[in-house]
C-alpha positions as CSV (number, residue, x, y, z in Angstrom):
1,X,-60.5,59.2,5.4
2,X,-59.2,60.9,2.2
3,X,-58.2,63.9,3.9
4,X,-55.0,66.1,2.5
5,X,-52.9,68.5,4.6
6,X,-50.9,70.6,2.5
7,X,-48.5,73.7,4.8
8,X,-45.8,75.2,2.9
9,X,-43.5,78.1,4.4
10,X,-45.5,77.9,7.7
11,X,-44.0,78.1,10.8
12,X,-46.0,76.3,14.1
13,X,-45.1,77.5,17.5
14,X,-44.7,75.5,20.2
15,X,-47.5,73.4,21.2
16,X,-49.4,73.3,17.9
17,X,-51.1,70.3,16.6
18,X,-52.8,69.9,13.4
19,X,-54.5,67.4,14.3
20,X,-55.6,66.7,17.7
21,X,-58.1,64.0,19.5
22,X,-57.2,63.9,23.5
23,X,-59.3,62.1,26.1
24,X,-59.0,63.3,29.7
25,X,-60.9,61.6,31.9
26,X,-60.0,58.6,33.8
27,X,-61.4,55.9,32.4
28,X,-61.9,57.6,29.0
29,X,-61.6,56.5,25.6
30,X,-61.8,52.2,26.3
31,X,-61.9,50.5,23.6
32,X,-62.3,52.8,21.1
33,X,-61.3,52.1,17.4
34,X,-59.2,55.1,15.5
35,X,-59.0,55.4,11.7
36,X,-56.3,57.0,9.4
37,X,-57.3,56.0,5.7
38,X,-55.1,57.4,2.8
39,X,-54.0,60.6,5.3
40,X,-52.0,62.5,3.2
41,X,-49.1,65.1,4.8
42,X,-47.3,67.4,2.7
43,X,-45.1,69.6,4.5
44,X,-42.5,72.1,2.6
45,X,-40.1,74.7,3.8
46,X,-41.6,74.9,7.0
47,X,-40.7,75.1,10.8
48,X,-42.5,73.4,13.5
49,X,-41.3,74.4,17.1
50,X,-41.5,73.3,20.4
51,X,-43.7,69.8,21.2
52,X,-45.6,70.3,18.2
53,X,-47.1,67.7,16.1
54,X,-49.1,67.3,13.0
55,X,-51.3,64.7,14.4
56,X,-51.5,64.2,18.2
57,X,-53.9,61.4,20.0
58,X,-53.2,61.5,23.6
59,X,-55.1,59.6,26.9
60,X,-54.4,62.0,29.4
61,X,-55.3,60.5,32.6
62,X,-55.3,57.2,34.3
63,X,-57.2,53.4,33.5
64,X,-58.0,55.4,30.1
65,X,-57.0,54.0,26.5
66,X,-57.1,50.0,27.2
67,X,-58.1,48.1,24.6
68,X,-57.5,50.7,21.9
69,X,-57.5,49.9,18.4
70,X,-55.4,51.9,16.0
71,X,-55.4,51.9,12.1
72,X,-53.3,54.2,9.4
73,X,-53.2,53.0,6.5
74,X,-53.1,54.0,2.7
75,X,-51.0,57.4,3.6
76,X,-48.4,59.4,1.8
77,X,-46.5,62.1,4.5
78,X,-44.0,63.9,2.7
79,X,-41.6,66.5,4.7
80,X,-39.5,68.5,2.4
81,X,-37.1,71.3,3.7
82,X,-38.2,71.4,7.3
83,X,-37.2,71.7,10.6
84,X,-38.5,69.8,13.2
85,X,-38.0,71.6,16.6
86,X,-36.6,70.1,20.0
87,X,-39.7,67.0,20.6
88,X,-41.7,67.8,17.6
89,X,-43.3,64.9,16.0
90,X,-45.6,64.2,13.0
91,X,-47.7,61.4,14.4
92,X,-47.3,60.9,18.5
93,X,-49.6,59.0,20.3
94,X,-49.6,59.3,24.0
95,X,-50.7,57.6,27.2
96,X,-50.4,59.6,30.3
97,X,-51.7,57.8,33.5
98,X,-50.9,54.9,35.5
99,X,-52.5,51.4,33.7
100,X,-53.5,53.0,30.4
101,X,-52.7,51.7,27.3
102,X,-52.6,48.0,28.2
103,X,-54.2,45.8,25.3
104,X,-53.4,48.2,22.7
105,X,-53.2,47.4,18.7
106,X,-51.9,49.8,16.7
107,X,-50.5,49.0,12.6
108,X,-49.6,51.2,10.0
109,X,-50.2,49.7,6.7
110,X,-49.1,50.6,3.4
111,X,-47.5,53.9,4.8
112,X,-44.8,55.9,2.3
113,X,-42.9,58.3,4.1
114,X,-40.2,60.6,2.5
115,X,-37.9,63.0,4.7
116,X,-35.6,65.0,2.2
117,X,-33.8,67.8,3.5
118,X,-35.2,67.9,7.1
119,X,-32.9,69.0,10.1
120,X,-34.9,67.3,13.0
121,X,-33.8,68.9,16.6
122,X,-33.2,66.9,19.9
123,X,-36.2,64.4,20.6
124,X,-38.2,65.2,17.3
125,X,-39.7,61.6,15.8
126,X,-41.7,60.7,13.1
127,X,-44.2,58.5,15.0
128,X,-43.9,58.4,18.6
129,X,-45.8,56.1,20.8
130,X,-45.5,56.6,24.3
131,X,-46.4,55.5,28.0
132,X,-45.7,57.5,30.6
133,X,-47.9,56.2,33.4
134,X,-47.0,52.8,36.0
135,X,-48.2,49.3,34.9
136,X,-48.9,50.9,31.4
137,X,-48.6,49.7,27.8
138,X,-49.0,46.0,28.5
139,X,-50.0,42.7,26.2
140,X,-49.9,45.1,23.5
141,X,-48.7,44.9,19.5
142,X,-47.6,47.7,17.1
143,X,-47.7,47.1,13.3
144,X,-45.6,48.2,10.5
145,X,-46.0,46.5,7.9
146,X,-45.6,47.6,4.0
147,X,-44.3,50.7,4.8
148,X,-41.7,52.4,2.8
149,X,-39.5,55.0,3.9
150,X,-36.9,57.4,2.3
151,X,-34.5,59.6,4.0
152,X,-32.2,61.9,2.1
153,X,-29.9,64.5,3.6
154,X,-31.6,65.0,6.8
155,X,-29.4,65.3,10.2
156,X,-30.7,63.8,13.6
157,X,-29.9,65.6,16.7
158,X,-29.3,63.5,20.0
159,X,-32.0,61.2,21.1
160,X,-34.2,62.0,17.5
161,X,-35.9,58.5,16.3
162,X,-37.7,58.0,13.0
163,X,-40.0,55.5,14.5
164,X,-40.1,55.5,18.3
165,X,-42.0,53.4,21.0
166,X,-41.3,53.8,24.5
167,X,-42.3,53.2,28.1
168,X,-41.0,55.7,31.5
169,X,-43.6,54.6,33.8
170,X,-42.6,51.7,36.6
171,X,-43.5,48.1,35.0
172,X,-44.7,49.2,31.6
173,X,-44.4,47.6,28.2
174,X,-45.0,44.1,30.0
175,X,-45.1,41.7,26.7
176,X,-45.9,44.2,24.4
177,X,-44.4,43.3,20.6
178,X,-43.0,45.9,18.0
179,X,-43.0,44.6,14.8
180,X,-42.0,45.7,11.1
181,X,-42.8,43.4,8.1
182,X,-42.5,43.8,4.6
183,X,-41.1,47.5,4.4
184,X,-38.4,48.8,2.5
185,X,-35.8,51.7,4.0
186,X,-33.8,53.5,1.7
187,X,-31.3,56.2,4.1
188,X,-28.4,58.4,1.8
189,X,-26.4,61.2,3.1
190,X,-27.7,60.8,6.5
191,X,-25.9,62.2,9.8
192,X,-27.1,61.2,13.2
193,X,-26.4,62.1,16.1
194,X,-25.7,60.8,20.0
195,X,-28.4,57.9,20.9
196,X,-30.7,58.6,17.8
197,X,-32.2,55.6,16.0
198,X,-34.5,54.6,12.8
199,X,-36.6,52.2,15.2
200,X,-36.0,52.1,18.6
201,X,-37.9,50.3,21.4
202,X,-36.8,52.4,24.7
203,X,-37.5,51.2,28.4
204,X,-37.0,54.3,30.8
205,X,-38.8,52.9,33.9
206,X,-38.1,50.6,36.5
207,X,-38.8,47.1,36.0
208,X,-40.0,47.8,32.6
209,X,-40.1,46.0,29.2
210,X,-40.1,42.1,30.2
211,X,-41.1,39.6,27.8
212,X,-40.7,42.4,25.2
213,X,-40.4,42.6,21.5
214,X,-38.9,44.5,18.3
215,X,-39.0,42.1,15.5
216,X,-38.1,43.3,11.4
217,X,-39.0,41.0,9.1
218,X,-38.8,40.2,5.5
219,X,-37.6,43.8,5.4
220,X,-34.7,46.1,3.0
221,X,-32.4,48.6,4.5
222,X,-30.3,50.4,2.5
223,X,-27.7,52.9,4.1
224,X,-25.2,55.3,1.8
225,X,-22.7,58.0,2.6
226,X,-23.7,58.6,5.8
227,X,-22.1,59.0,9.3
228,X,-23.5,57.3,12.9
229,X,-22.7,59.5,15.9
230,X,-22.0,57.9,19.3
231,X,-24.5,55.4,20.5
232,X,-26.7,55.6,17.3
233,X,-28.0,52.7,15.8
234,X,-30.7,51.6,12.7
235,X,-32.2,49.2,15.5
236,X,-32.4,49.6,18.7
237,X,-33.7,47.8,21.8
238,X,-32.7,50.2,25.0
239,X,-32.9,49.7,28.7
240,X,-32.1,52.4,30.6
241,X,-33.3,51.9,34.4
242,X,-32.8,49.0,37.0
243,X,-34.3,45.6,36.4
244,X,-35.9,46.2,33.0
245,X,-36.0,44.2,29.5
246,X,-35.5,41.0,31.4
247,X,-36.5,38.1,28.5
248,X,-36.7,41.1,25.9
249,X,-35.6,40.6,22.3
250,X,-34.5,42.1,19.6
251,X,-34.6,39.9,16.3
252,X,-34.0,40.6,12.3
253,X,-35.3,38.0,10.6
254,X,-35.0,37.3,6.6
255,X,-33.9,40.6,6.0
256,X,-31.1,42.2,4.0
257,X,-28.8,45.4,5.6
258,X,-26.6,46.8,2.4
259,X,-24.2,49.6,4.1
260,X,-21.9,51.1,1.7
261,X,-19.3,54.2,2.7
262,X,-20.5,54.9,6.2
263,X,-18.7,55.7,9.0
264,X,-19.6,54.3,12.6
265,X,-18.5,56.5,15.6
266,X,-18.2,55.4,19.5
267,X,-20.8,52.2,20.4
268,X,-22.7,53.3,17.4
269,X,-24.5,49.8,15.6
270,X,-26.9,48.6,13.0
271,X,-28.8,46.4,15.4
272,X,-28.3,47.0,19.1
273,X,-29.3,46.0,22.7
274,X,-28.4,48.0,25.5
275,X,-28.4,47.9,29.4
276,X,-27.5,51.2,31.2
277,X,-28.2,50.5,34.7
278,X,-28.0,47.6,36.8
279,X,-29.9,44.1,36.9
280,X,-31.3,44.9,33.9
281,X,-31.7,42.5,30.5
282,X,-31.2,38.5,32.0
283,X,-32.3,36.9,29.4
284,X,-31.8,39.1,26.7
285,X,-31.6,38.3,23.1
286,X,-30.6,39.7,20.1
287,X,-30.7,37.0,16.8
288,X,-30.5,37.5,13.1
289,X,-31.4,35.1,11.4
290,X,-32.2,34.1,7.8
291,X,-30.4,37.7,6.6
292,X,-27.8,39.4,5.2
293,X,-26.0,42.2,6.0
294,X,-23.5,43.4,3.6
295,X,-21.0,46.2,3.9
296,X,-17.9,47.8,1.6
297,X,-16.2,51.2,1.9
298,X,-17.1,50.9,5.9
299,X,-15.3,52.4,8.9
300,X,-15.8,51.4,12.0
301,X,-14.4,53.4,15.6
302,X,-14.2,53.2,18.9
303,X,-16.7,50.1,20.2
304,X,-18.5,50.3,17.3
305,X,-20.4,47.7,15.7
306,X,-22.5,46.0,13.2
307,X,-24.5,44.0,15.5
308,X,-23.8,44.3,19.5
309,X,-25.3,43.5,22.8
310,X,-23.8,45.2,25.7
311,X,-23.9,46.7,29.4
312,X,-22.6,49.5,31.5
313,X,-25.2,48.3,34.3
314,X,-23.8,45.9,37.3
315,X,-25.3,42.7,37.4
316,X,-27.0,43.1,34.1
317,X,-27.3,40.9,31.3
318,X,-26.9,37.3,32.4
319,X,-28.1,34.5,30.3
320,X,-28.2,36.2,27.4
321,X,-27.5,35.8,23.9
322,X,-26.8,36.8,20.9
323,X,-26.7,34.6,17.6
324,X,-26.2,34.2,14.1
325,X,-27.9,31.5,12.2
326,X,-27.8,31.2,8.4
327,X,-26.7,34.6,8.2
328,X,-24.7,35.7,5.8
329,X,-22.3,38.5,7.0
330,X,-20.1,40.5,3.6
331,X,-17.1,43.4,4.2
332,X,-15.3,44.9,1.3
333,X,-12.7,47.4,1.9
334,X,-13.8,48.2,5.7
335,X,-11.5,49.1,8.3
336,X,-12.4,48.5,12.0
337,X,-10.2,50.6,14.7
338,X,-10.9,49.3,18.1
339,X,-13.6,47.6,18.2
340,X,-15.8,44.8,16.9
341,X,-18.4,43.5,14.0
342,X,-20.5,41.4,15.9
343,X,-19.8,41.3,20.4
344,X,-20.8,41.2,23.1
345,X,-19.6,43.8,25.8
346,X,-19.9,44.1,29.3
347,X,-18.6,46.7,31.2
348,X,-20.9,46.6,34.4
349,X,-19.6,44.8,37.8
350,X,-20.6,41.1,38.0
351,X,-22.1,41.1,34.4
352,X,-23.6,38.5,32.1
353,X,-23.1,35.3,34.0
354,X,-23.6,32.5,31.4
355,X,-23.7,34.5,28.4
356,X,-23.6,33.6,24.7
357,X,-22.4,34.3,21.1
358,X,-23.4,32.2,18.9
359,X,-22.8,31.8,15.7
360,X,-24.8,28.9,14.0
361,X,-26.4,27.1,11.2
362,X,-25.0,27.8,8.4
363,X,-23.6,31.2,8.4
364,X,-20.8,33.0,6.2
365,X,-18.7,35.5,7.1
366,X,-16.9,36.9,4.6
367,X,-13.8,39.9,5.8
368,X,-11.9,41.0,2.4
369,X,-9.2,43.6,1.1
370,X,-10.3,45.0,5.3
371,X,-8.3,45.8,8.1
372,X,-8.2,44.8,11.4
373,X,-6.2,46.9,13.9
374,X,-6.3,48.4,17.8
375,X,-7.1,45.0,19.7
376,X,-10.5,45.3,16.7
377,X,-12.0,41.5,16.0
378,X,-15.0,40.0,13.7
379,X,-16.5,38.6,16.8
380,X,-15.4,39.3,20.4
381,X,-16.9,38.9,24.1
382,X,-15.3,41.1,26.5
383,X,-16.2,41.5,30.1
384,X,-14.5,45.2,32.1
385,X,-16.4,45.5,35.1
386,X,-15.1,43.9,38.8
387,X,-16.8,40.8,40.9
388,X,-17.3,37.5,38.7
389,X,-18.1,38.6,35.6
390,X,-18.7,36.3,32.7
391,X,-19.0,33.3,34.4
392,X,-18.8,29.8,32.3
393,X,-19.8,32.0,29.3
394,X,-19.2,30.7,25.8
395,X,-18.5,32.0,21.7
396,X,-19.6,29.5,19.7
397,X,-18.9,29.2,16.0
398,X,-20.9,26.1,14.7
399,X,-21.3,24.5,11.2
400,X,-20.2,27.7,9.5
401,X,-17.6,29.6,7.7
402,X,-15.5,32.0,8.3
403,X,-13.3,33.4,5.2
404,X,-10.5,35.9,5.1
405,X,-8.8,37.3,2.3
406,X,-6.5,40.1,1.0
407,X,-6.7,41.4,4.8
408,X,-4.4,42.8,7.4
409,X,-5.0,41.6,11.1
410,X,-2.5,43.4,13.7
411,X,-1.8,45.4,16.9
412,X,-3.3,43.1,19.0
413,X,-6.1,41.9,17.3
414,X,-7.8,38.8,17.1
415,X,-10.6,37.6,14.2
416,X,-12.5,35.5,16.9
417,X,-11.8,37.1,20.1
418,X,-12.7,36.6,24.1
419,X,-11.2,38.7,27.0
420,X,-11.5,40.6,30.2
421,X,-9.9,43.6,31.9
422,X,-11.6,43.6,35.4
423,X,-11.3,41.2,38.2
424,X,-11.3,37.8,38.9
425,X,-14.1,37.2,36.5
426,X,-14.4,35.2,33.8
427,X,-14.4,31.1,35.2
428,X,-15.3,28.8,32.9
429,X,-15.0,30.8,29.9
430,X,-15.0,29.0,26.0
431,X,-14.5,29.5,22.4
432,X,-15.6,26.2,20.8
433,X,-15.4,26.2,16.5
434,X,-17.4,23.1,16.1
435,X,-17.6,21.6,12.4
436,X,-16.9,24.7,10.6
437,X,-14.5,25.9,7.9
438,X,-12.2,28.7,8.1
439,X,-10.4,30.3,5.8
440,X,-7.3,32.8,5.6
441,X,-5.5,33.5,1.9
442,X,-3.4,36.4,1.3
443,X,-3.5,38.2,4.8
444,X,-0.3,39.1,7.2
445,X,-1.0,39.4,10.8
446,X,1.6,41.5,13.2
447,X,1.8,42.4,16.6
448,X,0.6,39.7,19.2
449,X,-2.5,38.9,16.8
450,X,-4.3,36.3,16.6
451,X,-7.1,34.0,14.2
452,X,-8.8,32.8,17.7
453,X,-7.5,34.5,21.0
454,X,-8.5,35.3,24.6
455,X,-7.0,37.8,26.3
456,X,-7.2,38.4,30.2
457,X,-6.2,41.5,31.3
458,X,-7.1,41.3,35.1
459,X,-5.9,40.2,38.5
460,X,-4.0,37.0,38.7
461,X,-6.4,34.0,38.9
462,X,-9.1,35.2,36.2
463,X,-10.4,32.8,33.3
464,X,-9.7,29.5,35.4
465,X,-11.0,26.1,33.5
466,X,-11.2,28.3,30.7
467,X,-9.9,27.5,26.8
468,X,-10.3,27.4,23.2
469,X,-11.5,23.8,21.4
470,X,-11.5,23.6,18.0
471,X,-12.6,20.2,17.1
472,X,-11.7,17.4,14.7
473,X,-15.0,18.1,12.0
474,X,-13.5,21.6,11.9
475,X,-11.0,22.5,8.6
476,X,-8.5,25.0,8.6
477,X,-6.8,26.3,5.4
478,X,-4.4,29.2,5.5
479,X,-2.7,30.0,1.8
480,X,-0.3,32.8,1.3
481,X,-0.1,34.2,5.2
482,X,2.4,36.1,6.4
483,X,2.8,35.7,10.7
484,X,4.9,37.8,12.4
485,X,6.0,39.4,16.0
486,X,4.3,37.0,17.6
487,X,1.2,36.7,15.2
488,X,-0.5,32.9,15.9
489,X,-3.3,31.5,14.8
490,X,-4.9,30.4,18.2
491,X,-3.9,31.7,21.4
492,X,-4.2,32.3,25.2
493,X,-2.7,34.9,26.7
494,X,-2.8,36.1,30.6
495,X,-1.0,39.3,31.6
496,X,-1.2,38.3,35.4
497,X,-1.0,35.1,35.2
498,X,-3.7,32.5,34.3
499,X,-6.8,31.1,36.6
500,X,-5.5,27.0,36.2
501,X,-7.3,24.6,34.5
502,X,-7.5,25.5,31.4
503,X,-7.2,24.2,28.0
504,X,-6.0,25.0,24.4
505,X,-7.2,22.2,22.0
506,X,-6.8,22.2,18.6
507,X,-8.1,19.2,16.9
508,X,-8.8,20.7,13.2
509,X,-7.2,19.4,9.9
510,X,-5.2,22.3,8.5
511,X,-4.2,22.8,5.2
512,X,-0.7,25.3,5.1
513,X,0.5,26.2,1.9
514,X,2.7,29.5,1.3
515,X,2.8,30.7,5.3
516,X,5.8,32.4,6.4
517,X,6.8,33.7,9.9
518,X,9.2,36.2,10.8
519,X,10.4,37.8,13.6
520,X,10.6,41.6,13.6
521,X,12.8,44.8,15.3
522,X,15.4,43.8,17.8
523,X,18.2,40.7,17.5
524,X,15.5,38.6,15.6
525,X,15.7,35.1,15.4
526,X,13.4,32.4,17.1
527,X,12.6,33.4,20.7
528,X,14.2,36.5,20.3
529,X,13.9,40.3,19.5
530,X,10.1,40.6,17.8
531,X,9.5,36.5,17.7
532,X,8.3,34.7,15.1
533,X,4.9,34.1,14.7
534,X,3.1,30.8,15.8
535,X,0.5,28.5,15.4
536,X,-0.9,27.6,18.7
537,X,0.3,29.3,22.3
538,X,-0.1,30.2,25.4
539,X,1.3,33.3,26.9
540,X,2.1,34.3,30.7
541,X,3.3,37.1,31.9
């Protein structure tokens, strides 16, 4: 308790620790209690190297470190023009052997943490926990709560983590909970890099992670002039071997995102669940609920998102979902190239069987003076793999509103979108707007787009008994539009030819006022050259 570590200009070779309190014997260190009171860090100007660490707690061996109790709280670590080495970390805590670490509780209370000027090398964190061993990590929970942290022009190299918890060991992190309440995160002139994260939750084992938990709540994040590599996110649940994170979820609850002139490279996201490898994540979910995330001056590339769930792991991710509810969703002056602002995307064989988007209760999404373009959406499920993918899967926007002003929506692009480029996938397939409002003034939509689309790319026969059913408590006003080369509101469209049985159903009372349609290039005219732009269709070719 009241302990200060000042190092300025030093430099810490590999290995070093500050701090350091191992146990090695099996069996060691059960049920012990460990206390960090008002643990103060100051770090200037200084280089730590290899696998070093300012403070370092590891169980080294197996059936040692159950039952462990864990407290920091009270503590100011400030790092100021340093750089952290390839896996150096300023608080890691470590479990080595097989079933250690089950039962553990661990919270950091009342933490301030300020990282200004810090270059931080592949695999470096912040705070680390980690399991290593089989069966380890389980029935556990790990606290932050009141914590404030500050990042300003720091870079993260691939797979670096601000807050980390993570399990490689076979069947680890069994119903263990990750939680951050009450904590404010303020991030400017950031740069991160391939797969590096603010929080992540990381399952690297077999048939790890089920029943698990990251939950923010009642929690700020602020994010400026910054740039996301590929795969990066600010929350991240991660499944990377066979048959792990089955039930696990990821959930943002009565929190605000603000996100202003940031740029978003490949599959990089602000809250993200991923499957890598195959049978891994049934039962997944990913909700926000009770928020708002709000973004201007926002670019977005290349699979990209705000919010995503996806797969590259065959027969991975069935019944899950990912929802909305009273969530309020803002962009100003963003531009989204390829890609999505809230999916789902599965690119395994035989994927997410009875999956869901839902979008629910209330919630506003709000697209102005934006840009929609390269087959991009505001919400889209799209299934790539082979086999049956996708089966009698559903988008669901209910009892919200969707609004859409001073916008452009083209090349192929779709605000609410649903499609598949593999197989024969994809039976039973539905977008259902159900008592909602939605809203288009002052936009023009070109090239094939579309307000609600799905689009099957695949082998003749996919998306049978499939559709789009908008229903009669549903409104519909579009003011000022301009539709053209085949622009439609709602559309289904099969390039081989469509699976039979299905259904476009609009039901909706629309209010038109100042909507024009046009054809475009070649002899013009309706039906030919460009063609004009539609309302409702159905496209085979």
């Amino acid at each position: 308790a009241n302990v200060s570590v000042n190092a300025t200009e030093v430099y810490a070779d590999a290995g070093v620790t500050i701090i350091n309190i191992e146990w090695g014997d099996r069996y060691a260190g059960i049920d012990v209690s460990v206390s960090f009171h008002a643990l103060h860090l100051l770090v200037v100007n200084s280089m730590f190297g290899y696998a070093s660490s300012l403070v370092f707690l590891s169980w080294a061996n197996s059936y040692s470190g159950n039952g462990v109790s864990l407290l920091v709280s009270s503590c100011n670590w400030t790092l100021s023009g340093v750089m952290m080495g390839h896996a150096a970390l300023v608080f890691d805590v470590v479990w080595v052997g097989d079933e250690s670490g089950n039962g553990v509780s661990a919270v950091f209370d009342s933490i301030f943490i300020s990282i200004v000027d810090v270059s931080m090398a592949e695999n470096a964190e912040v705070v680390c926990f980690q399991w290593n061993g089989v069966d380890s990590g389980t029935e556990g929970v790990i606290t932050f709560v009141k914590t404030s942290i500050v990042i300003v022009n720091t870079t993260f190299a691939e797979n670096t983590n601000v807050l980390l918890t993570y399990w490689r060991g076979v069947g680890g992190g069994t119903s263990t909970s990750v939680v951050m309440s009450g904590c404010t995160l303020t991030l400017t002139n950031i740069t991160t890099s391939l797969q590096s994260s603010l929080f992540m939750v990381g399952y690297y084992g077999g048939s790890d992670g089920y029943n698990g938990l990251l939950l923010v709540s009642d929690t700020s994040v602020s994010l400026t002039h910054s740039a996301m590599g590929e795969s990066a996110s600010l929350f991240s649940l991660l499944c990377v071997k066979a048959d792990c994170g089955h039930n696990a979820a990821l959930i943002l609850a009565e929190s605000d995102l603000f996100v202003q002139d940031v740029t978003m490279l490949s599959q990089s996201s602000l809250a993200a669940c991923h499957y890598h490898n195959e049978s891994s994540g049934w039962g997944g979910v990913l909700e926000v609920r009770n928020s708002g995330i709000r973004m201007s001056h926002f670019v977005v590339n290349a699979f990209a998102s705000a919010v995503e769930m996806s797969s590259t792991g065959a027969n991975s991710g069935h019944n899950s979902t990912l929802t909305l509810a009273n969530t309020t969703v803002e962009c100003y002056d963003c531009h989204l190239f390829g890609d999505a602002l809230v999916w789902q995307y599965w690119a395994g064989d035989s994927a997410a069987a009875n999956s869901t988007l839902r979008i629910r209760e209330g919630s506003v999404l709000t697209f102005s003076s934006s840009y929609l373009s390269n087959s991009s959406s505001l919400l889209s499920m799209y299934w790539g793999g082979e086999g049956n993918s996708g089966a009698t899967s559903s988008l669901l926007f209910d009892a919200s509103a969707l609004v859409v002003t001073a916008s452009s929506v083209s090349q192929t692009a779709s605000v609410i979108a649903m499609g598949g480029g593999g197989g024969e996938g994809q039976n039973g397939c539905v977008i259902g707007v159900f008592g909602s409002a939605l809203t288009l003034t002052h936009t023009t939509m070109l090239e094939f787009s579309s307000v609600i689309g799905s689009t099957w790319s695949g082998r003749k026969g996919q998306a049978a008994n499939s559709g789009i059913v908008i229903d009669a408590a549903t409104t519909v006003t579009l003011g000022s539009i301009r539709l053209n080369r085949q622009a439609v509101f709602s559309s289904l469209f099969w390039r081989s030819g469509g699976g039979g049985g299905c259904v476009l159903e609009v039901l909706a009372a629309f209010t038109v006022s100042n909507v024009t349609s046009s054809s475009s290039g070649g002899g013009g005219g309706e039906g030919g050259g460009g063609g004009k732009g539609l309302l409702t269709g159905c496209f085979f070719c």
